[in-house]
Each structure stands twice: as C-alpha cells, then as structure tokens.
C-alpha positions as CSV (number, residue, x, y, z in Angstrom):
1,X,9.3,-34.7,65.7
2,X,10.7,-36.3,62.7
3,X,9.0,-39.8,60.9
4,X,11.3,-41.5,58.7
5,X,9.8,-44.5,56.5
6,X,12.6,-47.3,55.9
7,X,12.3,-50.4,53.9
8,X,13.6,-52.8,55.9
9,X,14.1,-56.8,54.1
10,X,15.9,-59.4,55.3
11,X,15.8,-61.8,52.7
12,X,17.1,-65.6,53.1
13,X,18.8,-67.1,50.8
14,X,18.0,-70.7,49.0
15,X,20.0,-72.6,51.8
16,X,18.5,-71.0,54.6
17,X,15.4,-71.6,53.4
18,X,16.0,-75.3,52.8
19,X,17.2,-75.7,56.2
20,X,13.6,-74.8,57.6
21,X,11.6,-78.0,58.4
22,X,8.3,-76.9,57.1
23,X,6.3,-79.5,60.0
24,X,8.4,-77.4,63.0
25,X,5.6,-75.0,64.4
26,X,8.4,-72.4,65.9
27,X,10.1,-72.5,62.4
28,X,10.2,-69.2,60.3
29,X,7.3,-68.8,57.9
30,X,8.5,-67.4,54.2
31,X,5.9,-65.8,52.1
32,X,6.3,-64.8,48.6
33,X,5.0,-61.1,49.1
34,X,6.9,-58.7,46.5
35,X,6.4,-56.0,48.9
36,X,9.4,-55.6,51.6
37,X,7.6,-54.4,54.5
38,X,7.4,-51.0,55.6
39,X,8.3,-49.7,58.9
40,X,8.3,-46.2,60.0
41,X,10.7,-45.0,62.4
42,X,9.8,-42.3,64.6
43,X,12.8,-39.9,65.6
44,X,12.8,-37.7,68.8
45,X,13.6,-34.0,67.7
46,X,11.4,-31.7,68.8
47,X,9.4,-32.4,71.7
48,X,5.9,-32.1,70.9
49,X,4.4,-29.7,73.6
50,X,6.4,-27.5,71.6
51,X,5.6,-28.2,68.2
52,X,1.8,-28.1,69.6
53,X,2.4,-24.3,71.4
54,X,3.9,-23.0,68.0
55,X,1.0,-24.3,65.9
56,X,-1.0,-22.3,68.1
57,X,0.9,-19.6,68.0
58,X,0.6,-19.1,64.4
59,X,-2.8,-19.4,64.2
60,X,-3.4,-16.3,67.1
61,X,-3.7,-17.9,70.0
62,X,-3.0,-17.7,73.2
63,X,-0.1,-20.5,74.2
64,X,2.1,-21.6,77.7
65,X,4.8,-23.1,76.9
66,X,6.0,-26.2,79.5
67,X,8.6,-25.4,82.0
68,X,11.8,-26.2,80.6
69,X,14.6,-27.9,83.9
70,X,17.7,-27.6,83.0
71,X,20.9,-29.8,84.7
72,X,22.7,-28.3,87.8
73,X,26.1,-29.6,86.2
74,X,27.2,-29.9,83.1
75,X,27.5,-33.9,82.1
76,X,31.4,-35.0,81.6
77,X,32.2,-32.3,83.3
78,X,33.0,-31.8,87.3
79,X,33.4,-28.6,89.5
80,X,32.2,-26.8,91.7
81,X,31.2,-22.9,90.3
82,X,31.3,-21.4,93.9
83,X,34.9,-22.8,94.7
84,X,36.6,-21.7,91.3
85,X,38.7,-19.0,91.4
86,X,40.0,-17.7,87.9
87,X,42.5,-20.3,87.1
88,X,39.8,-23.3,87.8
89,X,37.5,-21.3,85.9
90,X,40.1,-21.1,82.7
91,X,40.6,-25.2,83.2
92,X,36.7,-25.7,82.9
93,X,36.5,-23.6,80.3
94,X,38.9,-25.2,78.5
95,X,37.9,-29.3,79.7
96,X,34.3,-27.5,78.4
97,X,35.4,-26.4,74.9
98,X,37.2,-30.4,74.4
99,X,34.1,-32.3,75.4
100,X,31.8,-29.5,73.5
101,X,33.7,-28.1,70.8
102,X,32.6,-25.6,68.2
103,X,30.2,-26.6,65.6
104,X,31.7,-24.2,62.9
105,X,30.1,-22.6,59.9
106,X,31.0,-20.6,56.9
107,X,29.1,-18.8,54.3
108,X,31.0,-18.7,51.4
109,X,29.1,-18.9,48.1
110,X,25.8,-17.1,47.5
111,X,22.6,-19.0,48.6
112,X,21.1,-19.6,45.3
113,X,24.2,-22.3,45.0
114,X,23.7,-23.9,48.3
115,X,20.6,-23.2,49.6
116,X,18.1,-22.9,46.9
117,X,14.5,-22.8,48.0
118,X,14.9,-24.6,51.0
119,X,14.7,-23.4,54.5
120,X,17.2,-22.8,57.2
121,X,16.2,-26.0,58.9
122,X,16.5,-28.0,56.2
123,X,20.0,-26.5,55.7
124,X,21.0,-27.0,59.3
125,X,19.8,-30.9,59.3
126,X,22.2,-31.4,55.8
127,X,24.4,-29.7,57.8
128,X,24.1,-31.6,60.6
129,X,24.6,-34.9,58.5
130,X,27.7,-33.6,56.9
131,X,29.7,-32.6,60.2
132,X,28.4,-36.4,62.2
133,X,30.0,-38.3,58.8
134,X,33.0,-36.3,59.3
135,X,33.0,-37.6,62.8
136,X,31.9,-40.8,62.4
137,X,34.2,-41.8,59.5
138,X,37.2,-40.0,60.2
139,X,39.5,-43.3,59.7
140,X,37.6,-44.5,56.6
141,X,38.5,-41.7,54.2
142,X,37.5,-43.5,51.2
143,X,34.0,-44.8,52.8
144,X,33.6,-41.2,54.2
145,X,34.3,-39.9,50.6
146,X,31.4,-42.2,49.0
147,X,29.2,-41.7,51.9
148,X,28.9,-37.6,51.3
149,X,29.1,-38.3,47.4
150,X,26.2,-40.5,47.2
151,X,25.0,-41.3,51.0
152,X,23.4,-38.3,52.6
153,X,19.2,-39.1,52.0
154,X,18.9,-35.5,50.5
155,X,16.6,-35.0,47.6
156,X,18.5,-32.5,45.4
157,X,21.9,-31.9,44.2
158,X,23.4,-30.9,47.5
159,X,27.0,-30.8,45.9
160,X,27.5,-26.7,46.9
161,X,25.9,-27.3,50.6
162,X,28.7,-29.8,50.6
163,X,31.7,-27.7,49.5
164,X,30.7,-25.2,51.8
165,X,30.8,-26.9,54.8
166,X,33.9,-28.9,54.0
167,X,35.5,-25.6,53.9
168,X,34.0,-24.4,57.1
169,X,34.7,-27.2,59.5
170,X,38.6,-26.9,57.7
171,X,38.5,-23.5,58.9
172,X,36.8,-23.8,62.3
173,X,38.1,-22.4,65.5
174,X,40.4,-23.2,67.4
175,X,41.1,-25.9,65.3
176,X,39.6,-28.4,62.4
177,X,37.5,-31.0,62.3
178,X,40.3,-33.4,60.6
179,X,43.6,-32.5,59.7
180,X,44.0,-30.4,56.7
181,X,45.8,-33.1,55.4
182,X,43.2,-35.5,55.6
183,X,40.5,-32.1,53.9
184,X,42.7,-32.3,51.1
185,X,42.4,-36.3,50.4
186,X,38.8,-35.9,50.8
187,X,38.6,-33.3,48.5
188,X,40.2,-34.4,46.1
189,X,38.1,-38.0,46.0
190,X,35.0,-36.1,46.9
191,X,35.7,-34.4,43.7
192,X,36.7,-37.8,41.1
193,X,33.1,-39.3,42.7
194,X,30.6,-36.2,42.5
195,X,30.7,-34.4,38.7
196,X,29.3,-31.3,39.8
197,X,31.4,-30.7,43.1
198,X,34.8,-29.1,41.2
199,X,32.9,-26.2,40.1
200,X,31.8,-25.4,43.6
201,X,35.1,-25.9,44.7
202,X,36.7,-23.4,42.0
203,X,34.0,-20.8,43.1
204,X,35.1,-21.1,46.8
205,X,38.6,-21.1,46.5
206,X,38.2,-18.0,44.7
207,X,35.9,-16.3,47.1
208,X,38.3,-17.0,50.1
209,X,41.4,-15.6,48.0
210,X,39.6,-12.7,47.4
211,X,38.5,-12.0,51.3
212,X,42.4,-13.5,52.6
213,X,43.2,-9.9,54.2
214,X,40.1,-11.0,56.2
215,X,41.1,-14.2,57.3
216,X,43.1,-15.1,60.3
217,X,46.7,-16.2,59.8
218,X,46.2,-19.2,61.3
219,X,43.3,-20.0,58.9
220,X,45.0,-17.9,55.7
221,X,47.9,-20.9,56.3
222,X,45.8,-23.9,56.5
223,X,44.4,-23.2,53.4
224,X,46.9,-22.5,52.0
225,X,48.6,-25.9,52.8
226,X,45.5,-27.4,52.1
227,X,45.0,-25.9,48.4
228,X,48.8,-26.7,48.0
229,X,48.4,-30.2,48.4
230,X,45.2,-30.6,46.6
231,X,46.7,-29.1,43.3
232,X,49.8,-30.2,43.7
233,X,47.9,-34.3,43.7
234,X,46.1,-32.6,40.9
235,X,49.1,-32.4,38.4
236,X,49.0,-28.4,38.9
237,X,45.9,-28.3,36.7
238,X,43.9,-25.3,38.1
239,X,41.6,-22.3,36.3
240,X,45.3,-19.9,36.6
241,X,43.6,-17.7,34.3
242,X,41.2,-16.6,36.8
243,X,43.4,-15.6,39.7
C-alpha cells in the first residue's frame, strides 16, 4: 500500500468571491489561511495481509499467507478451454496477447546510469509511469514529450531510466508501443527539453550497434529507421568519430 500526500487548492478568483452574499448561510466560507490544505491519498497496491505476512517473515516468524481466488475466465476474453481444439486455442492465444500485450524491457546501459542506489521496485514503478504516459498520451506527442521531461514525480535525475525504456518499448515484441515514427519525434523533443538525456541516448545507440548481430532483423530494421530519421531531423550531426 502506497500514501501519496497532494496539495490540493482551489482558489477563487476576485469575482467569484464578490459574487458570494456574505448573509447566505449555504454560501461558501473563504478564509485567508496561507496553507493549501493537505490531503493524503491512499493508493491500493499491495494488499495488506500481505505486506503484514512479509513483515513477519523477516523478522523469523512463523506466517500464513491468505488464500489467494483466482477468476475461472479471463475478463475480455470468452471460451470455453474444454471445447478448444488447436486452432481455437491459437485464436485465444492470439485475442489474449491483443487485450494483454507484452510489457517489454530492455537493459541497455549499465545500472550505475539508470538505476543508481535505488531498488528494483522503485525502478519497476518509474517504469511503470513511463510505459502508462506512453499509453495515455499517444496523440499528444508534444504534451507526452513535456510530461516525461519534467512530469514523472521522481526525485532524481531519472533521464537514463528514461532512455532506456524508450528504447525498450521501441523494441518490444511482437511489435512497439507507438510507431517508430512517432519514437523518433519523441526523441528528438525529449532530447531539445531534458539537457542531460542526449548523452544517454549516444551511449545506447552505441551499445545496440555493438550487440546488432544479436538483435532480430525485425528489431535491427526498426532501429535503424528510427536512428535514420532522428539524425537525419538532426542535420546529420552525430558523435561519427565514435562508430
């Protein structure tokens, strides 16, 4: 379980507030309190019983974990498992891997550059924020470019966590996240809006041309096309020296 403190403030503005009649008992008090008020959000993550059985279990003791029910079908998803012969089987796989696709992931540059200090969890939930933005703002490219630049609630420079995973949901299989068109314009304005983000870039660019031969040559040609039109909206200017 997760708490997240937000400042909330709704301020109203001079007109508003003149438009209150002061003797209407149902009208809106305003106070002159220099503090916004402070609510705290609590998020649903990890269900507690289990949060309470791992405590325990790190302290030596003796823990039963709570039965876990899992659904007979899967949700969006209709058939019948006993009825299914191979071909059926091959359609819900397939209806299956649209609804639920693959989350991706990619480790490209060394940890020190991306993970730091930090955990895996903590990696997985910047992850996590990363891949729903992509989602969420896939026909905004310019919002989504701001959003990761300087809109992820993460207290360090996250710019190589960043990099990385833009690269691995371009290279996900079966297919990206966007287009690779649409990678390209994102790293390209992802890379005018955060200062430190191009050398992360140049580092993994050159550690995917130097494992290629190990790359599929469906995802040896997508970035390739991808690379092409980022330099190429670049003016050509690239570290050359280096390759």
């Amino acid at each position: 379980m997760l708490l997240v403190q937000v400042l909330r403030q709704e301020p109203q503005t001079l007109q508003q507030q003149e438009d209150i009649d002061p003797n209407d008992p149902d009208a809106p008090q305003h106070h002159d309190d220099p503090e916004p008020p402070l609510q705290q959000l609590e998020i649903q993550g990890i269900p507690m019983q289990l949060v309470t059985a791992y405590v325990n279990k790190l302290k030596g003791q003796a823990v039963e974990l709570p039965p876990i029910s899992l659904p007979d079908a899967v949700p969006g998803v209709e058939f019948d498992a006993a009825q299914l012969g191979l071909v059926g089987r091959a359609e819900v796989a397939i209806k299956l891997q649209g609804r639920y696709p693959a989350r991706g992931g990619m480790r490209i540059l060394e940890s020190q550059y991306t993970d730091g200090s930090r955990g895996a969890l903590e990696r997985f939930i910047a992850e996590e924020m990363i891949i729903d933005l992509l989602a969420a703002f896939d026909a905004h490219r310019v919002e989504l470019a701001q959003m990761l630049c300087s809109g992820l609630p993460l207290p360090y420079d996250y710019s190589g966590l960043l990099c990385e995973t833009l690269f691995a949901q371009l290279l996900r299989l079966p297919h990206p996240r966007l287009t690779p068109v649409a990678f390209s314009a994102l790293i390209a304005h992802t890379a005018l809006l955060r200062p430190a983000f191009p050398r992360y870039l140049a580092g993994s660019v050159r550690q995917l041309y130097l494992r290629l031969q190990f790359l599929a040559p469906e995802l040896a040609g997508r970035l390739a096309d991808v690379l092409a039109h980022f330099i190429s909206n670049m003016s050509f200017r690239w570290p050359w020296d280096k390759y």
